[in-house]
C-alpha positions in Angstrom: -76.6 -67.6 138.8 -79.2 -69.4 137.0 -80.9 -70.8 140.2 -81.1 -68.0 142.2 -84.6 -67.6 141.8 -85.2 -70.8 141.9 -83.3 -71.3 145.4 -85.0 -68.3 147.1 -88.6 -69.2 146.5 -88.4 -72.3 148.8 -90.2 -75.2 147.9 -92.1 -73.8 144.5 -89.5 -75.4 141.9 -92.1 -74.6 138.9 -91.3 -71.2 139.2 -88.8 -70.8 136.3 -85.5 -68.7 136.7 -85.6 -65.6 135.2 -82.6 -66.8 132.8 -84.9 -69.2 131.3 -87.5 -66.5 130.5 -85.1 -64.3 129.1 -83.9 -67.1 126.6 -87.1 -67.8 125.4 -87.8 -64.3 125.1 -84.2 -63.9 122.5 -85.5 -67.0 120.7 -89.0 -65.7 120.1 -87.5 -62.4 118.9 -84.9 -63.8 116.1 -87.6 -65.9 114.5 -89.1 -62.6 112.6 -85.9 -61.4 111.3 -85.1 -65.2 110.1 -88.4 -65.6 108.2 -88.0 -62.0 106.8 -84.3 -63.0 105.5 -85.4 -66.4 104.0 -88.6 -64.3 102.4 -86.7 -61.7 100.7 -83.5 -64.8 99.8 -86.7 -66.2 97.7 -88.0 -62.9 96.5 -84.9 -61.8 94.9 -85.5 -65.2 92.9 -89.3 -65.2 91.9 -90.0 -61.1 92.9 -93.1 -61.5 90.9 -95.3 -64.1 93.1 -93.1 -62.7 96.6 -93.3 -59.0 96.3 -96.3 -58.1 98.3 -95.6 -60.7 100.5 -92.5 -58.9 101.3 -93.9 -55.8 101.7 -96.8 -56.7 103.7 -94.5 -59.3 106.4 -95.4 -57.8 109.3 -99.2 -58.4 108.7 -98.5 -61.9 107.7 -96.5 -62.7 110.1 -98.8 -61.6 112.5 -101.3 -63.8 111.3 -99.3 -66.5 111.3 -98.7 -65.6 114.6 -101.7 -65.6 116.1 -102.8 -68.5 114.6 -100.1 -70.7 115.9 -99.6 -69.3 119.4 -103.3 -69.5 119.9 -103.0 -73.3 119.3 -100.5 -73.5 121.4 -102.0 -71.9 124.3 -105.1 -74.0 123.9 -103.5 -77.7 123.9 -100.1 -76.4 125.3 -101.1 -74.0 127.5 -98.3 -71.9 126.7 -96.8 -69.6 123.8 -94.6 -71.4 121.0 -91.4 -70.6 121.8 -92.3 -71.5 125.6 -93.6 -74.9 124.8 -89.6 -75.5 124.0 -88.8 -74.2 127.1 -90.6 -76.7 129.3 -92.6 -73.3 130.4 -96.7 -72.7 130.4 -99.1 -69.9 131.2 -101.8 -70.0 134.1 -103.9 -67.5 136.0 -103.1 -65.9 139.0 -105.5 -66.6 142.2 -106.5 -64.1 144.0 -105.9 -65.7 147.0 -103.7 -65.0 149.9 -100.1 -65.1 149.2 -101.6 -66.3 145.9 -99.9 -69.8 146.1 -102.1 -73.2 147.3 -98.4 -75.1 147.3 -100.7 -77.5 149.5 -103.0 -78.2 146.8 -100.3 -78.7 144.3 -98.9 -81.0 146.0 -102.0 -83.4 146.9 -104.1 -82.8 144.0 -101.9 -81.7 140.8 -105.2 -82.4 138.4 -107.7 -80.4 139.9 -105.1 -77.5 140.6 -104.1 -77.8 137.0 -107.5 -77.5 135.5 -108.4 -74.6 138.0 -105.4 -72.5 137.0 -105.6 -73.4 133.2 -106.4 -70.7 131.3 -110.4 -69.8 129.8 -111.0 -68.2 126.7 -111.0 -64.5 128.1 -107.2 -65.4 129.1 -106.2 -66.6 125.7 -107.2 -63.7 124.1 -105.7 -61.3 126.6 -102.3 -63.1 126.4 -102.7 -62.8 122.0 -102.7 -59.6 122.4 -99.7 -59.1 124.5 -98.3 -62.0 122.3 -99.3 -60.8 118.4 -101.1 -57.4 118.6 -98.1 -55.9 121.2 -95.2 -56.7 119.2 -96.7 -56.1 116.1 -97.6 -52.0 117.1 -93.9 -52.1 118.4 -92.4 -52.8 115.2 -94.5 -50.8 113.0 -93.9 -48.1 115.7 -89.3 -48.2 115.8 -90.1 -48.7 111.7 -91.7 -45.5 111.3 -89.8 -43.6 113.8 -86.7 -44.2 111.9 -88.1 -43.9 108.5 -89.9 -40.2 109.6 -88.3 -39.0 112.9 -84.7 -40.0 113.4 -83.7 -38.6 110.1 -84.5 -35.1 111.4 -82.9 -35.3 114.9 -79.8 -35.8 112.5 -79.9 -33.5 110.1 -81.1 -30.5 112.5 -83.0 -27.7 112.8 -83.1 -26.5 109.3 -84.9 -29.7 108.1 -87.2 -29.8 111.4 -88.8 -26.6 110.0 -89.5 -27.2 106.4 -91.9 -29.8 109.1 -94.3 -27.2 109.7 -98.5 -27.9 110.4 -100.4 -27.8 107.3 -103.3 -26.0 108.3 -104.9 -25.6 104.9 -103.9 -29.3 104.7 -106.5 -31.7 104.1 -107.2 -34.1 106.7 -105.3 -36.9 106.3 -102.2 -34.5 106.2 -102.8 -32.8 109.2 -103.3 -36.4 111.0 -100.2 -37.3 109.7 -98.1 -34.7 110.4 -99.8 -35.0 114.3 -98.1 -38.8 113.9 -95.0 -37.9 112.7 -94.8 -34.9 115.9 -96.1 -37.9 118.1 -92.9 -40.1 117.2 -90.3 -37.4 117.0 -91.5 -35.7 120.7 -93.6 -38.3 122.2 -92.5 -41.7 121.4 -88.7 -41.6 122.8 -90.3 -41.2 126.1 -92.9 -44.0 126.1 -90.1 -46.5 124.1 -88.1 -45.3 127.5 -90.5 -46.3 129.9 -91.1 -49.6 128.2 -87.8 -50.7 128.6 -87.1 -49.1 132.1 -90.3 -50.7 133.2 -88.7 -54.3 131.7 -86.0 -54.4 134.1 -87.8 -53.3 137.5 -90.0 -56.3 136.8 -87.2 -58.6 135.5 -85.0 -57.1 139.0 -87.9 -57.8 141.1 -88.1 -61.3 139.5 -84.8 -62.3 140.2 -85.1 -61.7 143.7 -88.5 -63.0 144.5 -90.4 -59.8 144.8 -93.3 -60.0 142.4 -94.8 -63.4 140.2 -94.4 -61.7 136.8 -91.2 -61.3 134.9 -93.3 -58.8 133.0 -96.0 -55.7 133.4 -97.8 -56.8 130.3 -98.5 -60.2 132.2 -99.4 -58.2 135.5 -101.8 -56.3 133.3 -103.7 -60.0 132.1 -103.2 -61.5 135.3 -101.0 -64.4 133.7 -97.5 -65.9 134.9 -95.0 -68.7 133.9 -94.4 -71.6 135.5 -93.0 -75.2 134.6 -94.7 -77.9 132.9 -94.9 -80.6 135.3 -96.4 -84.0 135.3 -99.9 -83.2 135.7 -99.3 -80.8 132.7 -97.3 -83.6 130.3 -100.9 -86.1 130.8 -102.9 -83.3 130.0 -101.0 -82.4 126.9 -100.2 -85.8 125.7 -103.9 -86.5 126.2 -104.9 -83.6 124.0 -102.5 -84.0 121.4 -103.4 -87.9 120.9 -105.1 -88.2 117.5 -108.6 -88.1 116.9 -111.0 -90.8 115.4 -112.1 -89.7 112.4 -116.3 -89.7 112.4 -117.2 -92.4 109.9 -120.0 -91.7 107.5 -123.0 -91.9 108.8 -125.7 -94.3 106.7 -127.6 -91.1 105.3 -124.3 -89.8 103.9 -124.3 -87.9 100.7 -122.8 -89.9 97.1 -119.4 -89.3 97.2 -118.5 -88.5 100.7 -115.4 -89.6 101.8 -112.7 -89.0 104.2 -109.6 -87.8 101.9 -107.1 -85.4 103.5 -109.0 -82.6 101.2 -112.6 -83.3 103.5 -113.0 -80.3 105.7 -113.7 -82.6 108.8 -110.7 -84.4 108.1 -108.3 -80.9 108.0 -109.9 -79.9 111.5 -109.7 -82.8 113.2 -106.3 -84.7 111.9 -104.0 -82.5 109.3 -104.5 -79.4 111.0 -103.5 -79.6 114.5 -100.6 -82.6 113.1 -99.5 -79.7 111.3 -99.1 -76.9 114.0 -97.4 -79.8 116.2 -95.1 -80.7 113.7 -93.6 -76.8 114.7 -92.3 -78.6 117.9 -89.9 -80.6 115.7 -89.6 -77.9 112.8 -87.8 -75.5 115.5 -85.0 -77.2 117.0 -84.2 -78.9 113.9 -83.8 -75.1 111.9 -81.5 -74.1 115.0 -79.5 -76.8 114.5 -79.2 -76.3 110.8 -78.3 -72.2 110.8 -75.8 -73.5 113.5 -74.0 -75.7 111.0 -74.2 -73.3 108.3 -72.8 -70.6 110.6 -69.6 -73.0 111.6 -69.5 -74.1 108.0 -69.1 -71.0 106.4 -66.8 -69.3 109.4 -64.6 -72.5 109.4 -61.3 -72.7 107.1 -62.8 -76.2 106.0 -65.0 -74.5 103.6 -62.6 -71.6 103.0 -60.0 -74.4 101.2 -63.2 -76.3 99.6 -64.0 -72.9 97.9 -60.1 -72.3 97.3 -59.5 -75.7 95.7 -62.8 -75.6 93.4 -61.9 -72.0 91.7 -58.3 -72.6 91.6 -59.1 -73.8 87.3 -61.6 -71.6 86.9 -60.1 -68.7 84.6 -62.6 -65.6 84.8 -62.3 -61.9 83.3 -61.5 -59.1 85.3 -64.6 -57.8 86.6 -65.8 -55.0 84.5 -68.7 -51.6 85.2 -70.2 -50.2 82.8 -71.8 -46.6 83.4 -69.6 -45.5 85.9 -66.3 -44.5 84.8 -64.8 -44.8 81.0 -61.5 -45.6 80.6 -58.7 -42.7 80.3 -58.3 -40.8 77.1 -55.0 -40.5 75.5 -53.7 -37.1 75.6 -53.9 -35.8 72.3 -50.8 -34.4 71.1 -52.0 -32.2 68.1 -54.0 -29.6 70.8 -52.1 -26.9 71.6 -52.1 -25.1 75.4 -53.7 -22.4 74.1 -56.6 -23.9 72.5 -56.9 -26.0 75.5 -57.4 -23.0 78.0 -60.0 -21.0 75.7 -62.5 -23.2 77.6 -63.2 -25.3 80.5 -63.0 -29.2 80.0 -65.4 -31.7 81.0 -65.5 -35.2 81.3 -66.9 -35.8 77.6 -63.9 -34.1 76.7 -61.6 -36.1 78.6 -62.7 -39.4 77.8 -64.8 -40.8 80.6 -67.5 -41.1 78.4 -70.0 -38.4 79.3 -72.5 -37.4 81.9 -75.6 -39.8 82.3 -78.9 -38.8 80.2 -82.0 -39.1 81.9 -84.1 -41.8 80.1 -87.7 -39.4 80.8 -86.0 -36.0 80.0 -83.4 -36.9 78.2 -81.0 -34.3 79.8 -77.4 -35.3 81.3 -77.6 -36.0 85.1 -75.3 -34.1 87.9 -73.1 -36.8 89.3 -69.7 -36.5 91.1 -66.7 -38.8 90.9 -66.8 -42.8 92.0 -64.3 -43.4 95.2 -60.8 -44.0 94.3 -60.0 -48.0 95.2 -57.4 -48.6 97.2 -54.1 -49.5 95.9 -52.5 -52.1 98.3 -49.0 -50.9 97.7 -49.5 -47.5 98.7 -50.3 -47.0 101.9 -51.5 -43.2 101.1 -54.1 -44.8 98.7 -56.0 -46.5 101.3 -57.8 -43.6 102.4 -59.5 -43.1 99.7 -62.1 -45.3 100.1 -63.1 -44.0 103.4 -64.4 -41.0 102.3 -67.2 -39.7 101.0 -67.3 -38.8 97.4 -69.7 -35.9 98.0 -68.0 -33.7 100.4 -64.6 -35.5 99.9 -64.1 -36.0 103.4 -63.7 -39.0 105.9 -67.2 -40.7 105.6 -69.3 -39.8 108.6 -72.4 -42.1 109.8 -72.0 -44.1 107.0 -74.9 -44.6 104.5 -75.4 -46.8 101.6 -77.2 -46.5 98.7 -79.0 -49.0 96.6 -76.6 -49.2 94.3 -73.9 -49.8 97.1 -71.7 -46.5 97.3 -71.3 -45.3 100.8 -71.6 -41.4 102.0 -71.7 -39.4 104.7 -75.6 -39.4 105.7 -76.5 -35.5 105.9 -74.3 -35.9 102.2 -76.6 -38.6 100.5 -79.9 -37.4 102.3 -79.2 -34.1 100.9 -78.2 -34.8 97.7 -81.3 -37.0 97.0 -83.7 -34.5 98.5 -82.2 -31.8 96.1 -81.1 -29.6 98.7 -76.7 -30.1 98.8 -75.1 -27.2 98.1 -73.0 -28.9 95.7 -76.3 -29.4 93.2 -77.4 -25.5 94.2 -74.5 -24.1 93.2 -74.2 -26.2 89.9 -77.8 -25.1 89.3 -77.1 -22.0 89.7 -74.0 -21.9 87.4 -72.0 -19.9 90.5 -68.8 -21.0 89.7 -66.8 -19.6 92.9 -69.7 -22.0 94.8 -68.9 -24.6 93.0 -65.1 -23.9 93.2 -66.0 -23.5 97.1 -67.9 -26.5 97.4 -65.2 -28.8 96.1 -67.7 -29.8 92.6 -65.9 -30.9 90.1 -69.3 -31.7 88.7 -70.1 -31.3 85.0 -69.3 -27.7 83.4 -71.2 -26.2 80.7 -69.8 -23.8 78.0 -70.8 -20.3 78.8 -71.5 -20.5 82.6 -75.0 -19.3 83.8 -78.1 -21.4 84.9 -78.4 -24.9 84.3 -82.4 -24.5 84.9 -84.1 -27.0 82.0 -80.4 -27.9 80.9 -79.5 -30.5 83.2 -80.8 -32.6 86.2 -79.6 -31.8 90.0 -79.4 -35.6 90.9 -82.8 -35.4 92.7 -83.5 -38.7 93.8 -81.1 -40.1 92.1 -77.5 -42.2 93.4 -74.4 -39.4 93.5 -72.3 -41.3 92.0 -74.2 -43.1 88.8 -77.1 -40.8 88.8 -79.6 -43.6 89.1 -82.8 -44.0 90.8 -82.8 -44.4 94.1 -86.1 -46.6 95.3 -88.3 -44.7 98.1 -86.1 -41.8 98.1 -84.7 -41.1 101.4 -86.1 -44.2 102.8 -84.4 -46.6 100.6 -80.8 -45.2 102.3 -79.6 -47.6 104.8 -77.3 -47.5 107.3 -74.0 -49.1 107.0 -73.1 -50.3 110.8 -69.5 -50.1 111.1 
């Protein structure tokens, strides 16, 4: 399958198959999630000095970005993840049939440095290379942070969307942005993709030069490396004579590894090089940890180093007290003047807001599962908002699961479990399934307690970014 392409275009075998292309094109697209993981493994350790870098890693890694792959397409005359590939970049003649096979053939040099890309073709392929992906991440970020939230939840939350017209300006533009990615954007991602595969189809079978319309756009294709190309590059990459000092040189000069002439002509490009090596070596080594920890080798390693380790039950504190002995001395009367709550039966009280110092709304942690009862296994599927089997899971930051119109709800302010408790409408509540917190006398909880506005059902804590810091839990 591989060589289709390859067998149909005759005698041009630098034309890579389209198999090749879309290889390199997987591999350039897990290094950002990979350098993203390993960021935030290290911020979690030192969140201090990694933070911002964390927040701001699409920027930076754009700049890295562009900083590497423009080196590479200067000495290499390809993109980074191409240069592993065997694969370059060159300009398309605009000749007829636009191929000099000829040419190639007799002179390879001269045909090399003809189609070798000029300094208006590097930039146009950076900004197909850097600047394009970079708007397409920032644009599938925000859509599903602003727009597919609301496609979920429906109509009701679409509204409370409504143009601000005595908005100041900044609100108005974004609330134009946020209608652009909920109505426009669908149709453009679309395209994109549909546009993709009729040029990757009418790759495959020999029917246009790019594998891509962003490279029809700059006039670029791929090709091979071939001979001519391996002289050139080994040429380029040889290292360079460091210029000696002259005899007017000022006191002190020298030619350390810290001398700016010395970083541009020797450590620098050594060090964007060295990526050649860095890449198949970090492949290798998330390979082995992969099979390592997926293998039973490591799984009896692990078993055979904890088996004399003696630790504790694991224990929460926060969440749920432990049961309260029935007390013996109340009679039933006295115990149906009023209705109970969980202070009164022992679980240790609602949570008290640490600003306003008033008990938060929560609702019951999920049941665990108990492995001899096959009834009790349920429970953890469902959510403990609506009591119900958990629909398009959603986890919170402190690692409940929920249904996601439940949780979105619930830390926008807007369930109807948190109205009705609010309200003190006890047949709501009763309705609603809360068995929240009760209050003696009934009525409206206004200034008494906290709805769970932004906070975690469950332990009534903070929840980070509000809706946006709920995450989907792919099942």
């Amino acid at each position: 399958m591989e060589f289709i392409t390859a067998l149909q275009s005759g005698l041009d075998e630098n034309k890579p198959s389209l198999f090749e292309l879309l290889s390199e094109q997987q591999l350039a697209s897990l290094i950002p999630p990979s350098l993203r993981y390993l960021l935030a493994v290290a911020t979690h350790r030192y969140p201090r000095y990694l933070l911002r870098a964390l927040n701001s890693f699409d920027e930076l890694y754009a700049l890295l970005s562009f900083v590497v792959e423009r080196h590479y397409l200067k000495v290499y005359g390809g993109g980074f993840t191409e240069n592993f590939y065997g694969l370059k970049r060159e300009r398309v003649l605009r000749v007829k049939g636009g191929e000099i096979r000829r040419a190639q053939l007799g002179a390879p040099n001269e045909v090399r440095e003809a189609l070798k890309l000029r300094n208006r073709d590097v930039w146009k392929n950076l900004a197909i290379m850097v600047a394009l992906p970079y708007m397409k991440r920032k644009l599938d970020e925000s859509y599903d942070i602003h727009a597919a939230s609301l496609n979920v939840l429906g109509p009701a939350y679409r509204d409370r969307e409504l143009y601000p017209a005595d908005g100041t300006v900044r609100q108005r533009l974004f609330w134009v942005y946020k209608w652009f990615l909920r109505k426009v954007y669908p149709s453009i991602n679309a395209a994109y993709y549909f546009s993709l595969l009729a040029f990757n189809l009418a790759y495959l079978f020999d029917g246009t030069k790019y594998h891509s319309p962003w490279l029809w756009l700059v006039g670029t294709r791929i090709r091979r490396l071939n001979d001519a190309d391996r002289k050139a590059i080994a040429l380029a990459t040889e290292p360079k004579a460091i210029p000696s000092p002259k005899a007017g040189a000022r006191p002190g000069q020298t030619n350390s590894i810290f001398n700016p002439a010395t970083m541009t002509h020797l450590a620098g490009p050594r060090l964007l090089s060295s990526l050649r090596i860095l890449l198949p070596t970090s492949i290798f080594a998330l390979k082995f940890l992969e099979w390592w920890h997926a293998s039973d080798f490591a799984r009896q390693l692990s078993k055979k180093a904890n088996e004399g380790l003696q630790l504790p039950p694991p224990s929460i504190s926060g969440l749920i007290g432990a049961t309260a002995k029935p007390d013996t001395n109340r009679s039933p009367d006295d115990a149906a003047e009023k209705p109970t709550s969980r202070r009164d039966s022992g679980t240790g009280g609602p949570p008290i807001s640490s600003t306003t110092f008033l008990p938060i709304l929560t609702v019951p942690a999920p049941a665990h599962a108990d492995p001899s009862d096959p009834d009790s296994a349920n429970t953890t599927s469902l959510c403990p908002i609506c009591l119900s089997e958990v629909q398009t899971a959603t986890a919170a930051q402190t690692g409940f699961v929920y249904c996601y119109k439940c949780i979105y709800k619930w830390v926008d302010g807007t369930h109807p479990r948190q109205e009705a408790f609010m309200e003190g409408n006890a047949s709501a509540e009763d309705k609603e399934g809360a068995r929240g917190w009760f209050e003696e006398g009934g009525g409206s909880r206004e200034g008494k307690w906290e709805s769970g506005k932004g906070r975690d059902a469950v332990t009534g804590r903070r929840v980070l970014g509000g809706t946006g810091g709920l995450r989907r839990v792919m099942v």
